[in-house]
C-alpha positions in Angstrom: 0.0 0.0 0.0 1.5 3.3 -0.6 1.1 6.5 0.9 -0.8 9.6 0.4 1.4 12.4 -0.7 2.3 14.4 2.8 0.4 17.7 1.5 -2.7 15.8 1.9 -2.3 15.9 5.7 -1.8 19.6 5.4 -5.2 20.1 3.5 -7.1 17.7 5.9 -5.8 19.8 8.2 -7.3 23.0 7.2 -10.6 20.8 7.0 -10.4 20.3 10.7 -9.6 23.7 11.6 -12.6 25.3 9.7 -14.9 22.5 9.9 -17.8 25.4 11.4 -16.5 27.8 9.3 -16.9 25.1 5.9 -20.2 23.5 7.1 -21.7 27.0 7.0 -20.0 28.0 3.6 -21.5 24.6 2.0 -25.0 25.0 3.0 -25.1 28.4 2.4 -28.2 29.8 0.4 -30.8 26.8 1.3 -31.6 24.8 4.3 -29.5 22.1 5.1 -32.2 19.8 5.5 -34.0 20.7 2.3 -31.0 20.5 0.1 -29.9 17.3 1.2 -33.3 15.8 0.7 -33.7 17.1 -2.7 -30.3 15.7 -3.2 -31.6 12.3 -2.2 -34.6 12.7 -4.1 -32.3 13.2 -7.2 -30.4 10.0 -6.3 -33.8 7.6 -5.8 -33.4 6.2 -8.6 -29.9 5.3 -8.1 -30.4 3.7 -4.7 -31.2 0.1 -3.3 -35.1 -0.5 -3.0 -34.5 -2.8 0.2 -31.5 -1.8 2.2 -28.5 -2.5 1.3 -24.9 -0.7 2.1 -23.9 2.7 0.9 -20.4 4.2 1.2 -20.2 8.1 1.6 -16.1 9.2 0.8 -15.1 12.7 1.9 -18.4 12.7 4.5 -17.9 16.3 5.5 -20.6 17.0 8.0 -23.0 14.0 7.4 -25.9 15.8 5.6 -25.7 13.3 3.3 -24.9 10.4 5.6 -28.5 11.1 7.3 -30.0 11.3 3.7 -29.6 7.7 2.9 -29.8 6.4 6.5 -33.3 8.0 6.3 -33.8 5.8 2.8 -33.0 3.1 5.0 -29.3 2.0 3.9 -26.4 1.0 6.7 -23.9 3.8 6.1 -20.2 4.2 6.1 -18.6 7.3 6.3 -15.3 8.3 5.2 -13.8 11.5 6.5 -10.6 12.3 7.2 -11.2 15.5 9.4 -11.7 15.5 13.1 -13.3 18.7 12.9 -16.1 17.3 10.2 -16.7 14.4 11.9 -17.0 16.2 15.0 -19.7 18.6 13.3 -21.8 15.9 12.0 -22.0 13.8 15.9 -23.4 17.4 16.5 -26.2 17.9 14.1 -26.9 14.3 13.6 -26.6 12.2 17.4 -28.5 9.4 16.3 -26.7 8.5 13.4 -26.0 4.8 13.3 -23.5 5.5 10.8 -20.2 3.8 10.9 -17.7 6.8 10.8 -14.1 5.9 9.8 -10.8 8.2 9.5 -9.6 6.7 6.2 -8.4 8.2 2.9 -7.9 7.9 -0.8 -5.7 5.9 -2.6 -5.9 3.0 -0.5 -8.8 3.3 1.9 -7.4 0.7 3.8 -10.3 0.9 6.8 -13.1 0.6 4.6 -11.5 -2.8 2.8 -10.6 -4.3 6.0 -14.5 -4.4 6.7 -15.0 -6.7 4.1 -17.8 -5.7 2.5 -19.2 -4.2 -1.2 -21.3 -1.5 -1.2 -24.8 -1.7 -3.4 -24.0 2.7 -3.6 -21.1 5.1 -3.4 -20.7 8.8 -3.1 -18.1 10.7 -3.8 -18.6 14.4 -3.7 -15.6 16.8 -5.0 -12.9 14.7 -3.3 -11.4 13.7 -6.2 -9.4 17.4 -7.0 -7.2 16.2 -4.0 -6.0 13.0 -4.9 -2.7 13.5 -6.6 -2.6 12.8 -10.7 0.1 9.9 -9.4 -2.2 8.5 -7.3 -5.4 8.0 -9.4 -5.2 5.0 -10.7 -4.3 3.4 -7.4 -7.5 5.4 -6.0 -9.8 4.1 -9.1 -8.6 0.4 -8.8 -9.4 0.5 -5.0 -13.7 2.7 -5.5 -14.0 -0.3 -8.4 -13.1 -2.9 -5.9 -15.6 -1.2 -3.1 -18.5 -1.3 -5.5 -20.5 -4.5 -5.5 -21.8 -5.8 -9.1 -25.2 -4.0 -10.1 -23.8 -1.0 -7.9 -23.8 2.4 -8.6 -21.6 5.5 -7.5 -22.0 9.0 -7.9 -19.1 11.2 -7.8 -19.2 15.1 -8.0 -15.8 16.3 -10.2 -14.7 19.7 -9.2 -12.9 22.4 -12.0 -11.6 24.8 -11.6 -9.2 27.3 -9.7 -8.5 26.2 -5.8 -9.0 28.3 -2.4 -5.7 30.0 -1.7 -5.4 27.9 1.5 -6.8 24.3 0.2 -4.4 23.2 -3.3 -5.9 21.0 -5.9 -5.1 18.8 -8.6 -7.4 19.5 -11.6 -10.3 16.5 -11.8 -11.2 16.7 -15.6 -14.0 14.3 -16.7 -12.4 12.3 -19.6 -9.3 11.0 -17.5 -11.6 10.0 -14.6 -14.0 7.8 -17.1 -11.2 6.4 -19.2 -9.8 5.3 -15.4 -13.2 4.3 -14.3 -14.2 2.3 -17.8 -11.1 0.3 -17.7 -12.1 -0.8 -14.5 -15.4 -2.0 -15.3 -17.5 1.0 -14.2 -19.8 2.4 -16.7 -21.4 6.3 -16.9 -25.2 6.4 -16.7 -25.5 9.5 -16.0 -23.8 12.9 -17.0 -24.4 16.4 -16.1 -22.0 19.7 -16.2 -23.1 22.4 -13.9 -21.7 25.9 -12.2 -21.4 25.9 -8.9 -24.7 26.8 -6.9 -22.2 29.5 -5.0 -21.4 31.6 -7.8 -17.8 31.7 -7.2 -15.3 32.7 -10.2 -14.8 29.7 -13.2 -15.4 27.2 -10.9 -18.0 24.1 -12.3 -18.9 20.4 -11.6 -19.5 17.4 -13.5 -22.3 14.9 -11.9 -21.4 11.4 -13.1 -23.2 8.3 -11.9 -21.5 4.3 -12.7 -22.2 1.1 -12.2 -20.4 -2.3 -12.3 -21.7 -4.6 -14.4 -22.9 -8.1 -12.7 
């Protein structure tokens, strides 16, 4: 297993220090609650009908963890900020959610549980892995994501926050990753960013693994 580059512990860093500061940012311009439910509204199709086991990676402060443990799913969160995690025990205490501190490439502590998930989020996480490390990253989400499965990831462009660096996450080099691992797009939408700020957009893609 290798290591994330050491920058990476810099930038979770600044996560954990403005967690408050972040959670406000992020739900700014519509309630929390509201936008997380349209959120899982968008994603009904997407999801289990009877259960099953959904994976949230780059958790932030759980809105979207509650969404699908409302739907009904056994949740595992992956964030690698104390300060996030410690956000989301605040707003949601009855979470059931299992809550890990793991990370891109490897996430080591979600394979050691031993189990596929039926769906996978992945919201604008993906600008920090390095270019390097992507195909590491990719080979460990396809092995996460049970046949039939599907997993939405949110791609950021884009210039980066003075005090958080990214990599650029550009759409064609993530499919051609994910399609030679046996993911395939169902779903693709390019969007600004609800905030407004400068050049900055997103690309919604949703996969699945064939059976």
């Amino acid at each position: 297993m290798s290591v994330t580059a050491p920058d990476n512990d810099a930038l979770i860093a600044v996560y954990d220090r403005d967690a408050r500061r972040l959670r406000t940012e992020w739900s700014a311009g519509a309630d929390s609650a509201t936008h997380s439910d349209k959120f899982i509204d968008f994603h009904t199709p997407y999801l289990p009908t009877n259960g099953g086991h959904a994976l949230d990676i780059g958790a932030g402060y759980g809105a979207h963890v509650n969404g699908l443990e409302e739907r009904g799913l056994t949740v595992v969160a992956v964030e690698p900020a104390a300060g996030m995690r410690a956000e989301a025990r605040t707003l949601y205490p009855g979470s059931k959610a299992t809550w890990l501190d793991d990370r891109l490439p490897d996430l080591a502590k979600v394979h050691a549980l031993g189990r596929q998930f039926d769906f996978m989020l992945m919201n604008s996480v993906w600008m920090h892995l390095p270019p390097d490390l992507r195909d590491q990253g990719m080979t460990s989400l396809s092995a996460l994501l049970a046949p039939g499965g599907r997993f939405s990831v949110l791609l950021r462009h884009g210039p980066a926050p003075a005090d958080r660096p990214m990599h650029e996450s550009d759409t064609e080099p993530f499919l051609a990753l994910a399609e030679a691992r046996g993911l395939t797009p169902l779903y693709r939408k390019e969007n600004r960013d609800e905030l407004e700020r400068d050049r900055v957009s997103f690309t919604r893609l949703i996969l699945t693994k064939s059976g």
